[in-house]
N, C-alpha and C positions, 0 to 999 in steps of 0.2 A: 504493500500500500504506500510503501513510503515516496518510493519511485512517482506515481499520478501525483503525488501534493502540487500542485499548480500556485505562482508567487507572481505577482505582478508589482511593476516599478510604479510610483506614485510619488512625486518632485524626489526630495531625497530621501528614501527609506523603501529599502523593501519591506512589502504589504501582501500576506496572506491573502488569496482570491474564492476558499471557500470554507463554510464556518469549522467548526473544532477545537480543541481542546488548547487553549489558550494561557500562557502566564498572563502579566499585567502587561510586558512591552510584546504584548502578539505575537509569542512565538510556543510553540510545544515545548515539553521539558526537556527532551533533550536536542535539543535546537541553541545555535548562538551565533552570534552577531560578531565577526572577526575583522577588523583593519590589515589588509597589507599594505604597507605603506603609507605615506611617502618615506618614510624611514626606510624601511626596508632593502637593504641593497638590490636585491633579488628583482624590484618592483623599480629599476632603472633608475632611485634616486628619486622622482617628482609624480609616478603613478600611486593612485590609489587605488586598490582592490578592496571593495566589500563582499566580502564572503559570508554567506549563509552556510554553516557547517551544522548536520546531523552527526556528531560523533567525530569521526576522520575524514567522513563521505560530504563532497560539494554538491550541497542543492541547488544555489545559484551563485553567479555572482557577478557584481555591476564594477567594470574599468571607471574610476573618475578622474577625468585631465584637468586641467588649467591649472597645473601648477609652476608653468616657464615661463607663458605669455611674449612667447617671440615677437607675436605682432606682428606679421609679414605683411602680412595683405593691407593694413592700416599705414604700415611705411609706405609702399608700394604705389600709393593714390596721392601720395605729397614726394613723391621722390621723380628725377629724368630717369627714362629706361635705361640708360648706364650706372648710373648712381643704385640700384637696385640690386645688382649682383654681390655688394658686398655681404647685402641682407638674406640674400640667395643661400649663401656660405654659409651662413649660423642656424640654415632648417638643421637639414642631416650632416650635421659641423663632421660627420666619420666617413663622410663619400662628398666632401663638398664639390670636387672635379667634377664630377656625376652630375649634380644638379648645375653648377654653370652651365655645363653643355647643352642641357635641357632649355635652360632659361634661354639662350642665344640664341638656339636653332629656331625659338619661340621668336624674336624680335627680328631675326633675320627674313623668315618666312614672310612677317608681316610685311617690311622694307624689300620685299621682293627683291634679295639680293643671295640669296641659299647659294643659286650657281657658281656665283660669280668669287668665292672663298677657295683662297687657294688649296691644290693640292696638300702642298708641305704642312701648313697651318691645319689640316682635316685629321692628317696622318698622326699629326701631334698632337692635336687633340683627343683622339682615340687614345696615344698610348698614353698619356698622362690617368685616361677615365678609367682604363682596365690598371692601370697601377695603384691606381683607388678605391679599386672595385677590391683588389687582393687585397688591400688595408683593411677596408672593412670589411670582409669575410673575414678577418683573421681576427679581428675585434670580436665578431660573431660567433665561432668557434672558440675563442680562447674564453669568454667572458660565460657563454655556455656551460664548458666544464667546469669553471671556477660554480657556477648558481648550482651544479651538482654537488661539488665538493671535490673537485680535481683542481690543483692548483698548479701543477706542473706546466700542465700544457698551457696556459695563461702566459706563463714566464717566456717558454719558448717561442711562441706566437707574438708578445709583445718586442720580445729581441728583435724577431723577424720582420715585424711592423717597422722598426722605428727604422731598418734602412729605407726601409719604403719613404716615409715620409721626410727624411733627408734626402732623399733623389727628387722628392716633389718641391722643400725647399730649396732646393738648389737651381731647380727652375722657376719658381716664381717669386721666391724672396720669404716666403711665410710656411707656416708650421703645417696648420689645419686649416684656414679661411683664406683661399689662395690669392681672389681676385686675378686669377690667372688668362681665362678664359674670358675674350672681350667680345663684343657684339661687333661682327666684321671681321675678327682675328685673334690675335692673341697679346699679353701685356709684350712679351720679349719672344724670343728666339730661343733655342734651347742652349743653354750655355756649351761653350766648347769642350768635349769630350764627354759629355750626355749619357749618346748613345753609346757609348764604349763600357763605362761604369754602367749602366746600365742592362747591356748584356753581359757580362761580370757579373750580378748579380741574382740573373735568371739564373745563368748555371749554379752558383751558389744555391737557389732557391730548390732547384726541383727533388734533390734527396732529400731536403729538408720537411718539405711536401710528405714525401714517403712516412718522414719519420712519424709529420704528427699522425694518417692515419693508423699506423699501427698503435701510437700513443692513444689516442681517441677513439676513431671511429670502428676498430675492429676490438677494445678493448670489453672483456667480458661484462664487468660493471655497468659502462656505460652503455651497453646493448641492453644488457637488462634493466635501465631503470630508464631508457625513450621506445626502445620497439616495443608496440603495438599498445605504446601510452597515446593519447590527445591526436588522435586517428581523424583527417579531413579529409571527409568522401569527396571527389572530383564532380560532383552537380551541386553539392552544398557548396564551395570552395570557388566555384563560378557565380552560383545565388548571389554571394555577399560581393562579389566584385576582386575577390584575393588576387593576387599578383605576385611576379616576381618568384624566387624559390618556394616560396611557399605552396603557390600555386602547379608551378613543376612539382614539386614533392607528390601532388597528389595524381601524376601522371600525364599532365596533357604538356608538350613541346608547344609554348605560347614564349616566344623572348621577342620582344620589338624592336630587336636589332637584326631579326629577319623577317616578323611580320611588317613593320615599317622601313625598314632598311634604309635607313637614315647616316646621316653622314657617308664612310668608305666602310661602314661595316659590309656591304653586300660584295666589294670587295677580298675580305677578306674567309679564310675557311677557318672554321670551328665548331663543334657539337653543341646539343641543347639539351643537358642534361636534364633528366627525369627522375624520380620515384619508383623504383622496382619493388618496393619489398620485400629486399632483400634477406634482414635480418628479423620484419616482423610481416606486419601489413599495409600497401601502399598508400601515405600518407601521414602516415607517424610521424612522431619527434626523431627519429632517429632518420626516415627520408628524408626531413628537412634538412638536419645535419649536411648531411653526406653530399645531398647536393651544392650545396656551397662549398665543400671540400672540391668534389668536383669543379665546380665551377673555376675554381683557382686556375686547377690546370688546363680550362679553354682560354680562361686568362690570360696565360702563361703564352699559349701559340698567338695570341692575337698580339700582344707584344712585342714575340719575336716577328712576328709578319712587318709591322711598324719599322721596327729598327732595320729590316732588309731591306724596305723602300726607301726610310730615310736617308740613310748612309749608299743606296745604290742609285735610282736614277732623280729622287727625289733630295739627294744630299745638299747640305748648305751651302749657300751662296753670297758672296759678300753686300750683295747687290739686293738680295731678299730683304722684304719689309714685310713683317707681320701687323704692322698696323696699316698694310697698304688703304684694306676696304675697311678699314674703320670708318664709320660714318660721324664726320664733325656734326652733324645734328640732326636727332632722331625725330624725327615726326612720322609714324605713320599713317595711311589715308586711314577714313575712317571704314570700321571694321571688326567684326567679332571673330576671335582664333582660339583655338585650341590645338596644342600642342603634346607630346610624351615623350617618352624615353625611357629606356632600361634602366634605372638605378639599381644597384647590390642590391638593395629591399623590395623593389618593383616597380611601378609605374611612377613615373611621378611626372604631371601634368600641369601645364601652366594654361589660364583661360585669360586672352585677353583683352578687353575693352577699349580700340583707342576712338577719340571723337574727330580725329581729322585736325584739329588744332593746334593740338598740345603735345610737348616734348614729354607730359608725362599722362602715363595710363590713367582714364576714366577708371578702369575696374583692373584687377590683375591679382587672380584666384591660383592658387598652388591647390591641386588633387593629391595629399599625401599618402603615399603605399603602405606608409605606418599605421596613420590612423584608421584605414579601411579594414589593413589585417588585421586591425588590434579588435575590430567589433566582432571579429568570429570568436574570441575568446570565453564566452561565455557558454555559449554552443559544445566547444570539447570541454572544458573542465568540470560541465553538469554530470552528478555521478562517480565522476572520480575522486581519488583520493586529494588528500589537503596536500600530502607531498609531491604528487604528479602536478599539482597546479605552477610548482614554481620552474618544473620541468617543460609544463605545456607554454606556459609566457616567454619562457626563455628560446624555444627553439620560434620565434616569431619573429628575435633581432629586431625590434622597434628603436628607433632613438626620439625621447621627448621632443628635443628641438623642433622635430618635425611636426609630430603628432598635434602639440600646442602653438601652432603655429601663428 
């Protein structure tokens, strides 16, 4: 019987929906009213979970955001469309390469100039977003084991990061909010000898690769405490609008870097991993995993494809201007756009508003991957354990920045 109990959301507080045996704060005796978070490390820092717990077992439970208040879309309507990308940077501050690219390809489209951006500047832009993309997977993965209780792989993984984001400041001047990626090009050129340190450190990278899945994804423990936990069937996972790994995890090859084929991705060759069900049932926490481990290594060839065109018939020139087609002033006609792109976490979508006028956006909406994935959350952890909850959150990869945008 406990299973049918039915709970409905009413402002804040979950509210029992049919009568029965009752305390004073409406709930059965063995029934209680749990916070995760915002304390919580587990719960990313600024989330709030309310859990409805029968014993160990989740009846329901409701995500509460607004505890960052990025403010994007408020900046966005007093900002120029170049002035914007800084704020672009502080959604998902763990892939921000990712979202400039997005954001641009949004302003360029509009300025009907998409064509007209060079080769060199395209090439490099790609390999900056997959050297971003392998950051954040690696946040995702390390921070993962850490919410189980594996600490190892965290250390290894953030070792591994931080070349990454030394190669990224080395190209753009900045740590995490790169302001790298301009509307029309790029800030700079890729510093001399890039590309060289660069593949230097692929090679480094891909035993390393190896090591964490044997550390992680084939380890006994952490098989058995994700496979065939917080299970998202492939028509549920479509309903909610899921994206990204998530949505691979649960079996279907959707990446918009070949449904859209946008920038030189269609250019390039690399796989789109899925969800097998390997180690449980397809969909699980542990398919999530795994395909961001995979994903690394499609990463990894689209990188090297980068660096063979740059350094081969795309190689530097002293004569090259990456701010060639920057556009000294943005106006465009007026016009409703919507824009996507692959981020590590999924879709992330820019909608934009301009009046014909004005150098800055009437409207201009960010569609976050975070916060879409995050409203499936309630859906697996009903039923489950209290401990599988902070298993089920975690293979989701959300960053606040985004989500409270």
């Amino acid at each position: 019987m406990a299973n049918e109990i039915q709970y409905t959301y009413d402002k804040d507080h979950l509210v029992r929906s049919e009568p029965g045996k009752y305390r004073e704060d409406g709930l059965r005796e063995e029934e209680v009213i749990i916070n995760m978070g915002p304390q919580h490390p587990s719960t990313h820092g600024v989330l709030r979970l309310e859990v409805l717990l029968e014993g160990e077992i989740v009846r329901d439970v409701v995500p509460h955001m607004g505890y960052l208040h990025r403010c994007f879309e408020k900046h966005a309507e007093s900002l120029a469309y170049n002035q914007i990308i800084p704020y672009v940077d502080r959604m998902d501050y763990v892939a921000a390469m990712n979202s400039e690219h997005a954001y641009a390809m949004g302003v360029e489209k509009m300025l009907g100039i998409t064509e007209q951006i060079p080769k060199r500047v395209e090439y490099i832009r790609v390999l900056v977003a997959e050297l971003n993309r392998i950051a954040s997977h690696f946040v995702s993965v390390g921070t993962y084991a850490m919410d189980i209780g594996a600490f190892t792989p965290f250390f290894w993984l953030m070792r591994d990061r931080e070349h990454l984001l030394r190669l990224l400041e080395w190209a753009s001047g900045a740590r995490m909010l790169y302001n790298y990626i301009w509307i029309g090009g790029l800030y700079y050129d890729l510093p001399v000898g890039f590309e060289e340190k660069c593949r230097e450190f692929i090679n480094y990278l891909k035993p390393k690769i190896r090591e964490v899945e044997d550390l992680i994804v084939n380890n006994k423990i952490f098989v058995e405490r994700t496979a065939n936990v917080g299970i998202l069937p492939l028509d549920l996972a479509i309903n909610y609008g899921i994206t990204g790994p998530m949505l691979r995890a649960s079996g279907l090859k959707f990446d918009l870097r070949r449904v859209d084929g946008y920038s030189v991705y269609p250019e390039l060759e690399f796989n789109i991993p899925i969800g097998e069900g390997k180690m449980g049932t397809v969909g699980d926490c542990w398919d999530r995993n795994y395909v961001r481990v995979l994903e690394v290594h499609e990463s990894v060839k689209i990188i090297e494809q980068c660096l063979e065109r740059l350094t081969g018939d795309l190689k530097r020139n002293p004569d090259f201007d990456p701010q060639a087609m920057v556009p000294r002033k943005i106006r465009p006609k007026k016009q409703d756009l919507y824009v996507r792109a692959e981020n590590p976490k999924g879709e992330l979508g820019f909608f934009f508003r301009a009046d014909g006028r004005s150098d800055i956006p009437f409207r201009c909406k960010a569609r976050s991957c975070c916060f879409v994935n995050l409203s499936v959350l309630p859906e697996l952890a009903k039923g489950g354990l209290i401990a599988d909850l902070v298993a089920i959150l975690g293979s989701f990869d959300i960053v606040l920045g985004e989500v409270d945008r």
